[in-house]
N, CA, C and O atoms as a GROMACS GRO file, in nm:
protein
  256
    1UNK      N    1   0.544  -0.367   1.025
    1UNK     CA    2   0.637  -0.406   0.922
    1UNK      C    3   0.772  -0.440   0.983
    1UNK      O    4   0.827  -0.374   1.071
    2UNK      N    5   0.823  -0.559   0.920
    2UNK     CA    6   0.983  -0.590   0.979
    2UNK      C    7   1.089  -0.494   0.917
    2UNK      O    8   1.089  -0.448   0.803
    3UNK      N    9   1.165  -0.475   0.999
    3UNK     CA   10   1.298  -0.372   0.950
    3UNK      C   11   1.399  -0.483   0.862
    3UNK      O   12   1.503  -0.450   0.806
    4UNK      N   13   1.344  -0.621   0.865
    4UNK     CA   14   1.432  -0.714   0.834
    4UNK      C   15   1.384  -0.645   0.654
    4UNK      O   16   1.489  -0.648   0.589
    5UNK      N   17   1.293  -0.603   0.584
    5UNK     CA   18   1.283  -0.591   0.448
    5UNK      C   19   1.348  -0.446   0.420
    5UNK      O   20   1.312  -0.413   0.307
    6UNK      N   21   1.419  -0.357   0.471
    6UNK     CA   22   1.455  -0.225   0.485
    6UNK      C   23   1.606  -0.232   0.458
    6UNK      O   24   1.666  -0.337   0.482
    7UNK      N   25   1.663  -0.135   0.415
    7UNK     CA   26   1.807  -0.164   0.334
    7UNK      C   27   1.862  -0.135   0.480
    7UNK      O   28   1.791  -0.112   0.577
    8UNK      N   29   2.005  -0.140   0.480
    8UNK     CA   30   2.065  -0.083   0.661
    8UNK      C   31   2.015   0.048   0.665
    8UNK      O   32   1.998   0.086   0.781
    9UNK      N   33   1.987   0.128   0.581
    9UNK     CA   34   1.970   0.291   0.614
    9UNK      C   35   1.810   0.334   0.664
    9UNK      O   36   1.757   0.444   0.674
   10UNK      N   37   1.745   0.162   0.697
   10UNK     CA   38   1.571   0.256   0.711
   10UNK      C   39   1.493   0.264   0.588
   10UNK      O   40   1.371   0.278   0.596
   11UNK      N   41   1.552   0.256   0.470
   11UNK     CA   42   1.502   0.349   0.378
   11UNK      C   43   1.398   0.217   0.318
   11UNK      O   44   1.460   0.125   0.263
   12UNK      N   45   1.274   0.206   0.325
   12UNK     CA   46   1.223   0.121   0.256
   12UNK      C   47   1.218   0.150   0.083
   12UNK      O   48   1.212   0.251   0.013
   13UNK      N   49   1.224   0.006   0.059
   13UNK     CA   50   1.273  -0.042  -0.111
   13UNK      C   51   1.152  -0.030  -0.170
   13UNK      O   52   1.044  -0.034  -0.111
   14UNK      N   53   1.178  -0.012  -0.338
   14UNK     CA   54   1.072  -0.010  -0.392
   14UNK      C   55   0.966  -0.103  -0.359
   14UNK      O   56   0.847  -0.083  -0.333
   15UNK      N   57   1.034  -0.209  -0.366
   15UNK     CA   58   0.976  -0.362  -0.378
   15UNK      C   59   0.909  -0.336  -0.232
   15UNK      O   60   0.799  -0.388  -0.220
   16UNK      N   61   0.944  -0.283  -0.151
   16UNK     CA   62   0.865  -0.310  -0.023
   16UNK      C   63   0.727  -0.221  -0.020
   16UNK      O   64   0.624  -0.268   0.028
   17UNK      N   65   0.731  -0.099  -0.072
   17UNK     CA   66   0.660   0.004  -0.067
   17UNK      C   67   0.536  -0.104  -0.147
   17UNK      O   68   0.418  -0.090  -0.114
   18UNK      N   69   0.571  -0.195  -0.237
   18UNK     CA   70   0.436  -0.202  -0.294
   18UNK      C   71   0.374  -0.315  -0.262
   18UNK      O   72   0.256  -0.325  -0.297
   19UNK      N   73   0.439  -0.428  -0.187
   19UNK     CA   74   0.446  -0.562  -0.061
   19UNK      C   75   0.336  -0.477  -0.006
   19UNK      O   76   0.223  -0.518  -0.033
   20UNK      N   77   0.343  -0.379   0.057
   20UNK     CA   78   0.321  -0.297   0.195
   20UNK      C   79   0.136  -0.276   0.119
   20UNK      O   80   0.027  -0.330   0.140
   21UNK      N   81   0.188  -0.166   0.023
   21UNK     CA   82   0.037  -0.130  -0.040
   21UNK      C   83  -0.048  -0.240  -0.108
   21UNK      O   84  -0.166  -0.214  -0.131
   22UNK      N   85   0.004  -0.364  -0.144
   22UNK     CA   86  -0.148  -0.480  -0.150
   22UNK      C   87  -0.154  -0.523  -0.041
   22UNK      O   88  -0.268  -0.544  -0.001
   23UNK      N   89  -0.039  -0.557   0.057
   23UNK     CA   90  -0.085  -0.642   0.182
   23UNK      C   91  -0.187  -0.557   0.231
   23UNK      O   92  -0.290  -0.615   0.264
   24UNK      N   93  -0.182  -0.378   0.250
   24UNK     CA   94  -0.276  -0.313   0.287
   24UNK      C   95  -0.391  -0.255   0.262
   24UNK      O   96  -0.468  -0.194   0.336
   25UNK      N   97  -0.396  -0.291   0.104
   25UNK     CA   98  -0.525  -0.296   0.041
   25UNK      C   99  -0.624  -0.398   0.100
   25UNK      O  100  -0.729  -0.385   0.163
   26UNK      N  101  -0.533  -0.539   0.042
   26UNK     CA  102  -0.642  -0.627   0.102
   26UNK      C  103  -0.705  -0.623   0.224
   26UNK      O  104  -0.828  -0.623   0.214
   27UNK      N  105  -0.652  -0.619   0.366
   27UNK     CA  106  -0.715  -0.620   0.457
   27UNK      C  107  -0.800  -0.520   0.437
   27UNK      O  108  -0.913  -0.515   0.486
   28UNK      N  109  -0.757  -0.447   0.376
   28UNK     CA  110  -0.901  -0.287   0.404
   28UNK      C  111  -0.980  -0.328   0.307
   28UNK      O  112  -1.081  -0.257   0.296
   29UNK      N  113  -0.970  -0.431   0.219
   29UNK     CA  114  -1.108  -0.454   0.133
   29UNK      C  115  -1.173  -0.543   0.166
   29UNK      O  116  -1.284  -0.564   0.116
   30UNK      N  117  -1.082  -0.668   0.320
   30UNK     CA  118  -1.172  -0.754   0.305
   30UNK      C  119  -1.264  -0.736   0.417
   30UNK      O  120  -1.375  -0.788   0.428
   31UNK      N  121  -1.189  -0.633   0.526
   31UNK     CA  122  -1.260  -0.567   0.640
   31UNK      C  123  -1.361  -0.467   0.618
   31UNK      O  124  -1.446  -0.446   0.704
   32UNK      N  125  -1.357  -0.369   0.451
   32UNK     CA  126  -1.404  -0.263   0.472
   32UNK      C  127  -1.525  -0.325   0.339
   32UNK      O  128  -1.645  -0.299   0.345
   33UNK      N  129  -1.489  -0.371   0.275
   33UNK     CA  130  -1.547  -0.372   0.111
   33UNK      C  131  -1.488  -0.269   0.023
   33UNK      O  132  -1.452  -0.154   0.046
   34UNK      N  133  -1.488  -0.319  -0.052
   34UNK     CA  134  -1.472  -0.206  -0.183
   34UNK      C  135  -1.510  -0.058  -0.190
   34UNK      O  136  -1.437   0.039  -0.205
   35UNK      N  137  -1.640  -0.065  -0.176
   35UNK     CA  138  -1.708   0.041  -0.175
   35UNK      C  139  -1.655   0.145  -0.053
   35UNK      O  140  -1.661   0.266  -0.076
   36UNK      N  141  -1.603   0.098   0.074
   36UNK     CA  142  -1.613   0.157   0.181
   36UNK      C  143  -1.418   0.183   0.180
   36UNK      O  144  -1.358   0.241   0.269
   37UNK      N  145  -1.368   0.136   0.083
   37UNK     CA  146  -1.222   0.122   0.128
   37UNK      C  147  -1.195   0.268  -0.033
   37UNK      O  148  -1.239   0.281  -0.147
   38UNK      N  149  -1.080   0.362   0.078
   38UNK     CA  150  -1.031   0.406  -0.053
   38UNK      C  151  -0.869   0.493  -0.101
   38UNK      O  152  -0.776   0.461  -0.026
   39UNK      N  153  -0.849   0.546  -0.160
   39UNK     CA  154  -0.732   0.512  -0.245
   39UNK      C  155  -0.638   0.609  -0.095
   39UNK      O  156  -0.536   0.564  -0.043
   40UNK      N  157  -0.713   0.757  -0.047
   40UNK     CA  158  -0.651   0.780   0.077
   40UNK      C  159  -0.597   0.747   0.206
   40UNK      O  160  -0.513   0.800   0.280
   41UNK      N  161  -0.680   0.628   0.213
   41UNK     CA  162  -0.721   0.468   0.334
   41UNK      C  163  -0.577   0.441   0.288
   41UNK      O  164  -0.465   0.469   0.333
   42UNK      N  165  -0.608   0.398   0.217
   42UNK     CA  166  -0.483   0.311   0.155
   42UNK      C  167  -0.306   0.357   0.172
   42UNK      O  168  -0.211   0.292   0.216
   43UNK      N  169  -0.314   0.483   0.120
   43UNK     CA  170  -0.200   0.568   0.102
   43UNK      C  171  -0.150   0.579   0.285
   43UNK      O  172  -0.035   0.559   0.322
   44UNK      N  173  -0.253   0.610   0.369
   44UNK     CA  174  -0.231   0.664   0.491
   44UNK      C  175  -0.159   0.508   0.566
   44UNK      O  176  -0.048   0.496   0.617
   45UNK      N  177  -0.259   0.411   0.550
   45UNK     CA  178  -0.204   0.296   0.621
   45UNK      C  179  -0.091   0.251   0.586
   45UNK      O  180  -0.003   0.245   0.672
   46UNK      N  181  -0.067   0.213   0.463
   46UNK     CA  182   0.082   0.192   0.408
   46UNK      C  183   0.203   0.311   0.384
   46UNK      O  184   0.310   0.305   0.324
   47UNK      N  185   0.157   0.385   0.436
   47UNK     CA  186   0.285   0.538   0.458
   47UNK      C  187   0.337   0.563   0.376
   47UNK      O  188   0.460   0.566   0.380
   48UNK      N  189   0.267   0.592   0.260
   48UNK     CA  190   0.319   0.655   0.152
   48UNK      C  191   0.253   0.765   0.053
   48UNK      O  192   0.133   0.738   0.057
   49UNK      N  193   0.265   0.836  -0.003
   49UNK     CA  194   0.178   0.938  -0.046
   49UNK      C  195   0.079   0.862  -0.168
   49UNK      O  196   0.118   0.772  -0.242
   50UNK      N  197  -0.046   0.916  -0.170
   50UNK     CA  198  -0.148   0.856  -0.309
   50UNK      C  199  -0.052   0.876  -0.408
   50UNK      O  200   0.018   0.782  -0.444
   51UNK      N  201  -0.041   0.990  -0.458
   51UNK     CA  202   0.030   0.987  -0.611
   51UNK      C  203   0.122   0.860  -0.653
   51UNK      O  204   0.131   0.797  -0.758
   52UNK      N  205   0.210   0.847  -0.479
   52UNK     CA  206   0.324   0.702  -0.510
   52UNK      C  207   0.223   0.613  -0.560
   52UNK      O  208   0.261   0.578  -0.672
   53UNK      N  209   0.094   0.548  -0.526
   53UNK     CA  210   0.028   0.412  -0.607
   53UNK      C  211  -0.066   0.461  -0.667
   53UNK      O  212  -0.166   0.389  -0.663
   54UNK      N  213  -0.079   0.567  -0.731
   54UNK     CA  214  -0.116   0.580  -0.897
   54UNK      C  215   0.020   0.545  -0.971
   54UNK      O  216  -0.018   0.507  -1.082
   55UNK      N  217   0.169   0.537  -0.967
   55UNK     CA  218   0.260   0.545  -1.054
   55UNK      C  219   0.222   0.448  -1.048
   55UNK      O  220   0.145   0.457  -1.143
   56UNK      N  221   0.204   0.311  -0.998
   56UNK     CA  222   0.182   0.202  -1.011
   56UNK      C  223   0.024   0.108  -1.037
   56UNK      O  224   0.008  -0.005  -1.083
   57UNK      N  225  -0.057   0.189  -0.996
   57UNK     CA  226  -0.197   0.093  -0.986
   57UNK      C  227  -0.310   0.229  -1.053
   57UNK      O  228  -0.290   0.348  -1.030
   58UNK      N  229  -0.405   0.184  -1.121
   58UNK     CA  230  -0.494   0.291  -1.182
   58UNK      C  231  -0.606   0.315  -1.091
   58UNK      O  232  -0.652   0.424  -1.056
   59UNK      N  233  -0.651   0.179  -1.053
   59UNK     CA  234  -0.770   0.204  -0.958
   59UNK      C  235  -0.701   0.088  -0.829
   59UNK      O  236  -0.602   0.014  -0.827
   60UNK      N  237  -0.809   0.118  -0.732
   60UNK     CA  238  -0.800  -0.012  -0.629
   60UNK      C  239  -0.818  -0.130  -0.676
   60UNK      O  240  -0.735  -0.207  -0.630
   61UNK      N  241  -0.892  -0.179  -0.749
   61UNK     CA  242  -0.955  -0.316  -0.826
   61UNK      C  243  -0.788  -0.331  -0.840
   61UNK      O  244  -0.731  -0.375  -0.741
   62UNK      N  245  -0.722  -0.304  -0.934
   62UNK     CA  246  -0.600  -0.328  -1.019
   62UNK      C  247  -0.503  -0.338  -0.840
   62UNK      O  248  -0.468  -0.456  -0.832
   63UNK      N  249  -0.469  -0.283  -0.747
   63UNK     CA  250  -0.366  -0.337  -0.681
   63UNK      C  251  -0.444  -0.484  -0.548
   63UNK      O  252  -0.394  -0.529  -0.444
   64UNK      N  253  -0.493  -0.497  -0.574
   64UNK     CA  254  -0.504  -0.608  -0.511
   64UNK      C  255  -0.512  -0.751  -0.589
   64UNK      O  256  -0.522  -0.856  -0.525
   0.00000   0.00000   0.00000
């Protein structure tokens, strides 16, 4: 990830956190499939806790 989308303090933005979690869905669904890709996958690669993309997405289907 570029530091160029990060406020001066590091602190990634909402808006980035969720850039981050479809750009990183998709590759893991189109590398893994559906079936094989999941909501922990997800949370771990894009560095953010699961609960953060349930506030936003219900299932995987819905953030990609």
């Amino acid at each position: 990830m570029s530091t160029a989308s990060t406020r001066s303090t590091g602190i990634a933005t909402s808006d980035d956190r969720l850039r981050r979690t479809m750009d990183v869905t998709r590759s893991l669904l189109l590398r893994s499939g559906y079936k094989q890709t999941t909501m922990d996958e997800i949370a771990r690669l894009a560095d953010i806790a699961k609960d953060t993309i349930y506030l936003s997405w219900d299932t995987k289907e819905t953030i990609s």
